[in-house]
C-alpha positions as a Markdown table, in Angstrom:
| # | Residue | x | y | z |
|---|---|---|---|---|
| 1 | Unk | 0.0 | 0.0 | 0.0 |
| 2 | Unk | 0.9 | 3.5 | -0.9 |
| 3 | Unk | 2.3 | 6.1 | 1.6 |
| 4 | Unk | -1.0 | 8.1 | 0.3 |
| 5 | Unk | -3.2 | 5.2 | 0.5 |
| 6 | Unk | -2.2 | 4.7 | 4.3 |
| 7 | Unk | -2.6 | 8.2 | 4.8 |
| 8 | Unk | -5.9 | 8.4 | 3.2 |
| 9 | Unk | -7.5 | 5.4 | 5.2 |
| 10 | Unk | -5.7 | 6.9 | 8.5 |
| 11 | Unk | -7.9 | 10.1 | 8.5 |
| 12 | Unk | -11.0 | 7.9 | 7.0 |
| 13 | Unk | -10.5 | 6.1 | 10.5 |
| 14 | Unk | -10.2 | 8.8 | 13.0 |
| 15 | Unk | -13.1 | 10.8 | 10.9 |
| 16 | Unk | -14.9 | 7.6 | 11.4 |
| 17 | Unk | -14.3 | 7.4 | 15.1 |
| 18 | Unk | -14.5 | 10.8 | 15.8 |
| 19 | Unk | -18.1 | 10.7 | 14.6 |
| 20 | Unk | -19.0 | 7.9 | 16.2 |
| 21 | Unk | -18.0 | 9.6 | 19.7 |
| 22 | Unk | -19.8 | 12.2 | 18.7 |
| 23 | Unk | -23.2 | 10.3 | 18.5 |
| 24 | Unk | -22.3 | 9.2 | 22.2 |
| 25 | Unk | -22.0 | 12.4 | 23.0 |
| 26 | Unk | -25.4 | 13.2 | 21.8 |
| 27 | Unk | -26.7 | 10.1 | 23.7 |
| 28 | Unk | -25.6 | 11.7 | 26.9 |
| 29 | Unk | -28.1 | 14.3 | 27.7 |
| 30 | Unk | -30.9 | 12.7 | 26.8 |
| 31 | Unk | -30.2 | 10.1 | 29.5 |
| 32 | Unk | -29.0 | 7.1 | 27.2 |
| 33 | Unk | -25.6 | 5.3 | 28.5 |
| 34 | Unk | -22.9 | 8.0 | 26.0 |
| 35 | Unk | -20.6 | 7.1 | 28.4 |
| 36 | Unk | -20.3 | 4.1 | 28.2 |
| 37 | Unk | -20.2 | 4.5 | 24.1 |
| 38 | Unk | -17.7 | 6.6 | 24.5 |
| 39 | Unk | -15.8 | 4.3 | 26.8 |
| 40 | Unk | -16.1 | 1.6 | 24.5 |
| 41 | Unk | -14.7 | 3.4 | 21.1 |
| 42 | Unk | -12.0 | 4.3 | 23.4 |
| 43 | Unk | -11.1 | 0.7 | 24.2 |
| 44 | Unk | -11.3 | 0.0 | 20.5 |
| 45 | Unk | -8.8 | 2.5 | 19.5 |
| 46 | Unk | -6.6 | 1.2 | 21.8 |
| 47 | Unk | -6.4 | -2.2 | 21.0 |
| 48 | Unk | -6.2 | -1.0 | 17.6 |
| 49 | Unk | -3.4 | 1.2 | 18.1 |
| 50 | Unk | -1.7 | -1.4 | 20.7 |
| 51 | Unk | -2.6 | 0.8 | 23.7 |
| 52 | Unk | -0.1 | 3.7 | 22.7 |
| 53 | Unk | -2.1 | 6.6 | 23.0 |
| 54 | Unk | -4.6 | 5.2 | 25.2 |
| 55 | Unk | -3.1 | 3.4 | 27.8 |
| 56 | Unk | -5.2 | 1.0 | 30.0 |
| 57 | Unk | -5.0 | 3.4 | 33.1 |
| 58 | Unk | -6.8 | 5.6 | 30.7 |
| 59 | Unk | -9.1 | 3.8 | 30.0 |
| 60 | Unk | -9.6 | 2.6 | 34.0 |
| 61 | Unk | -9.8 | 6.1 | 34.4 |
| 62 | Unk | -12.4 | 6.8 | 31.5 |
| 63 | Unk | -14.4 | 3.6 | 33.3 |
| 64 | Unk | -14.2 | 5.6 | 36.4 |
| 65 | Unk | -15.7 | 8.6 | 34.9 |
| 66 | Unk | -18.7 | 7.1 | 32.8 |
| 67 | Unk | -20.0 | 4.9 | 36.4 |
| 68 | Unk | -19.5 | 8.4 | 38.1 |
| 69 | Unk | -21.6 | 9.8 | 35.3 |
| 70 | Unk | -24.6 | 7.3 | 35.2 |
| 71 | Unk | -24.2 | 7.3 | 39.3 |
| 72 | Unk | -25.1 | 11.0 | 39.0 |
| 73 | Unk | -27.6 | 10.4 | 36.8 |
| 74 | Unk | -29.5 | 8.1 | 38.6 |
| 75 | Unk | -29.4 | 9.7 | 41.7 |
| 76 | Unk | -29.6 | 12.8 | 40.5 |
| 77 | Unk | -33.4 | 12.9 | 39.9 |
| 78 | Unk | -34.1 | 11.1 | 42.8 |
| 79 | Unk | -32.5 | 13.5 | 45.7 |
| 80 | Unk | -33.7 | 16.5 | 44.0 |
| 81 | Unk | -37.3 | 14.7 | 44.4 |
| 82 | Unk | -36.4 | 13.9 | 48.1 |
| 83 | Unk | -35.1 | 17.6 | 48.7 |
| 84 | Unk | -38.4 | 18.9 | 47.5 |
| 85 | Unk | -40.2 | 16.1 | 49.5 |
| 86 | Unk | -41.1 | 13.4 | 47.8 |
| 87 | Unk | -42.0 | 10.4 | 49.2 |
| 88 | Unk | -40.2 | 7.1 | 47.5 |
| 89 | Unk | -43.4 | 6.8 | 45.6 |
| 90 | Unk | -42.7 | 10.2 | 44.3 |
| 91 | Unk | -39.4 | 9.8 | 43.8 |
| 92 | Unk | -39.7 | 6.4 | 41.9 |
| 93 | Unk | -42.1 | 8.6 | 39.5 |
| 94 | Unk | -39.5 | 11.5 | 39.0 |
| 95 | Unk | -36.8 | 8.2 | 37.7 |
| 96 | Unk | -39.9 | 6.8 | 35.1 |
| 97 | Unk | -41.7 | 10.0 | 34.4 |
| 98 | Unk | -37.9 | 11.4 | 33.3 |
| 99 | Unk | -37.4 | 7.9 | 31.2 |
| 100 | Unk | -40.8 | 7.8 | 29.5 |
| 101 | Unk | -40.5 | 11.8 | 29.1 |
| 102 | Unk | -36.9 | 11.0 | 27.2 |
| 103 | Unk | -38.8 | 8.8 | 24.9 |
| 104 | Unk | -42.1 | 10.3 | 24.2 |
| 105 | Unk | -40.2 | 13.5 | 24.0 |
| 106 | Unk | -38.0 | 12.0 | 21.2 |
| 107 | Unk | -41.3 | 11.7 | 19.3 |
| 108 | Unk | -43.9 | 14.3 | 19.8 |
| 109 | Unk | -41.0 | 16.7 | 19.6 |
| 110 | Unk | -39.1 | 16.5 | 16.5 |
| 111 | Unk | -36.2 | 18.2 | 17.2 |
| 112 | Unk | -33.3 | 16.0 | 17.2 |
| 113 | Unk | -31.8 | 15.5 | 20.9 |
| 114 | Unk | -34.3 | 18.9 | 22.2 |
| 115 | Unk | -37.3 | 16.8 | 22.3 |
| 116 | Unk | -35.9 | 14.1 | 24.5 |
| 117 | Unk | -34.6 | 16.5 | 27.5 |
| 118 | Unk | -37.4 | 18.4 | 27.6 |
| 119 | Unk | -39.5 | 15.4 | 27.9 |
| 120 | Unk | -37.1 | 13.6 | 30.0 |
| 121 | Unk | -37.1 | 17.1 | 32.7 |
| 122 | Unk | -41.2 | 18.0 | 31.8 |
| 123 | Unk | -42.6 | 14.3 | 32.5 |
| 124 | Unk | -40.0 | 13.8 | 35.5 |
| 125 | Unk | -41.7 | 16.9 | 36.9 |
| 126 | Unk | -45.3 | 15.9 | 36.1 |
| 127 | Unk | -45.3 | 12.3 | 37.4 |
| 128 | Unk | -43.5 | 13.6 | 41.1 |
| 129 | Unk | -46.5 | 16.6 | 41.1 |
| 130 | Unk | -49.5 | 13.7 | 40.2 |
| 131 | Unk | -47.9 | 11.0 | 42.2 |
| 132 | Unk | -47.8 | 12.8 | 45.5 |
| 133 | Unk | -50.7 | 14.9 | 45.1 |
| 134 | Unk | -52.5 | 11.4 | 44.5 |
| 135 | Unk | -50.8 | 10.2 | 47.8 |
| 136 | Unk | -52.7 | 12.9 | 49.1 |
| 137 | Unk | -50.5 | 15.9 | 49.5 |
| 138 | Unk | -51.9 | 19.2 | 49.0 |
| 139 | Unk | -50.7 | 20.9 | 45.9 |
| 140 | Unk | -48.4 | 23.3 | 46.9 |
| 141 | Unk | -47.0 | 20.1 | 48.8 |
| 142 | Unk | -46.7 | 18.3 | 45.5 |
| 143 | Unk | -45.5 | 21.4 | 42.9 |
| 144 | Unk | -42.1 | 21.3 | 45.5 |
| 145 | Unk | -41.5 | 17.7 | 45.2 |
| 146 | Unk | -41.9 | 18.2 | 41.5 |
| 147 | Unk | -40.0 | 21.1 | 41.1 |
| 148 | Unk | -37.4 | 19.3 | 43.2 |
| 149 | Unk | -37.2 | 16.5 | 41.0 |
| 150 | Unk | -37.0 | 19.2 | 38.1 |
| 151 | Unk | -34.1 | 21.0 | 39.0 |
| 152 | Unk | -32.4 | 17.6 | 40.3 |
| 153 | Unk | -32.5 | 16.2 | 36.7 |
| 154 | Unk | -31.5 | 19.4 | 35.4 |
| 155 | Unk | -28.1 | 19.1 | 37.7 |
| 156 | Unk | -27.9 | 15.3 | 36.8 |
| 157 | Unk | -28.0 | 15.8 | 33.1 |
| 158 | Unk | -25.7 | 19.0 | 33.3 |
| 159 | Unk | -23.0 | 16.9 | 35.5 |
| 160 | Unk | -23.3 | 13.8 | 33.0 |
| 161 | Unk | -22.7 | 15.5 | 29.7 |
| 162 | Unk | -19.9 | 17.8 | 31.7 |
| 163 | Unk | -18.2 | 14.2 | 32.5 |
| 164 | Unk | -18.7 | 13.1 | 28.8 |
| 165 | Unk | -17.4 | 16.2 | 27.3 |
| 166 | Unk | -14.1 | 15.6 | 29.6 |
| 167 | Unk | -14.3 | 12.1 | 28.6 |
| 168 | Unk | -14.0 | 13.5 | 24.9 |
| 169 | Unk | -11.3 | 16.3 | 26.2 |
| 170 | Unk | -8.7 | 13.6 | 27.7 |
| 171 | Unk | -9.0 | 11.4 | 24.2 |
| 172 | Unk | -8.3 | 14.9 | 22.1 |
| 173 | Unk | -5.2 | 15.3 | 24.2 |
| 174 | Unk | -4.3 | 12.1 | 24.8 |
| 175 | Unk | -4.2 | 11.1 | 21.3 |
| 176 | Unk | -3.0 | 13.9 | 19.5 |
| 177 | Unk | -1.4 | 16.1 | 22.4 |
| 178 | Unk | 0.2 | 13.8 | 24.6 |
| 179 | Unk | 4.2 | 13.4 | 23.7 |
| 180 | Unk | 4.2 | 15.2 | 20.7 |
C-alpha cells in the first residue's frame, strides 16, 4: 500500500471514530448510556493502536468517569425529588416520568436531541407533582416535590454530559497532544 493510500484510510479512521464519539455524545443528555459509548470506542482505538495513546489506566480512568456519570444520573433525579419532599413513591415517579418523558419526548418533539430533554425534565416533573398529590399531599405540597425533581434532573443531566465532554477532552489530548 501506498504512503498516500495509508494516509488516506488513517484520516477515514479517526473521521470515522470521531463521529461515532460524537453520536455518544449526543446520547448523553438525553439520558441514554454515551458514556459508556464513548468508553467503548475508546477501548477499541486502543487495542487497535496497541494501547499507545490510550493506555489502559486511561481507560480505568475513562471507566471511572462514565460509572461516576450514570451514578449522577440516577441519583440525580431522585435526591432532587427527596429535597423537595417526595415520598419514594414520588421519587420512583420523578426516575420513570424522566425515562418515558426521554422517549415520548424523542417523538412528539421533533427536534433532534431537544425533544428528549425536555421530555425527560417535563414528565420527570409531572409524574413527582400527580404521584404525590395522589398520595394525598396538597398541591403546593406536590409542585415542590416536583420542582425538586426538576431542577435535580436538570443538575444530573448537566454533571453527565460535563463528564462526557471531559471524557471526549482527555482522548483529544491524549491522542494527539500527549508526547508530541
Amino acid at each position: 500500500m501506498s504512503h498516500i493510500a495509508a494516509t488516506v484510510l488513517i484520516i477515514l479512521g479517526h473521521a470515522a471514530f470521531w463521529a461515532a464519539v460524537a453520536v455518544c455524545a449526543c446520547l448523553v443528555p438525553i439520558g441514554l448510556p454515551g458514556t459508556w459509548g464513548i468508553l467503548a470506542l475508546a477501548a477499541v482505538f486502543a487495542l487497535c493502536t496497541g494501547f499507545d495513546p490510550i493506555t489502559g489506566w486511561g481507560l480505568l480512568g475513562l471507566a471511572v468517569a462514565a460509572g461516576a456519570g450514570e451514578a449522577i444520573e440516577f441519583i440525580g433525579g431522585l435526591l432532587g425529588a427527596r429535597y423537595g419532599g417526595a415520598s419514594r413513591w414520588g421519587m420512583a415517579a420523578a426516575m420513570a416520568g424522566g425515562i418515558a418523558g426521554a422517549i415520548l419526548g424523542a417523538v412528539l418533539i421533533p427536534a433532534p436531541i431537544v425533544g428528549s430533554i425536555v421530555g425527560a425534565f417535563a414528565l420527570s416533573f409531572a409524574a413527582t407533582v400527580a404521584v404525590e398529590y395522589h398520595r394525598g399531599r396538597k398541591l403546593d405540597g406536590a409542585l415542590a416535590a416536583g420542582l425538586g425533581a426538576f431542577f435535580g434532573r436538570v443538575v444530573a443531566v448537566v454533571a453527565k454530559t460535563s463528564i462526557g465532554l471531559c471524557m471526549i477532552v482527555w482522548m483529544v489530548w491524549a491522542i494527539y497532544f500527549r508526547g508530541h
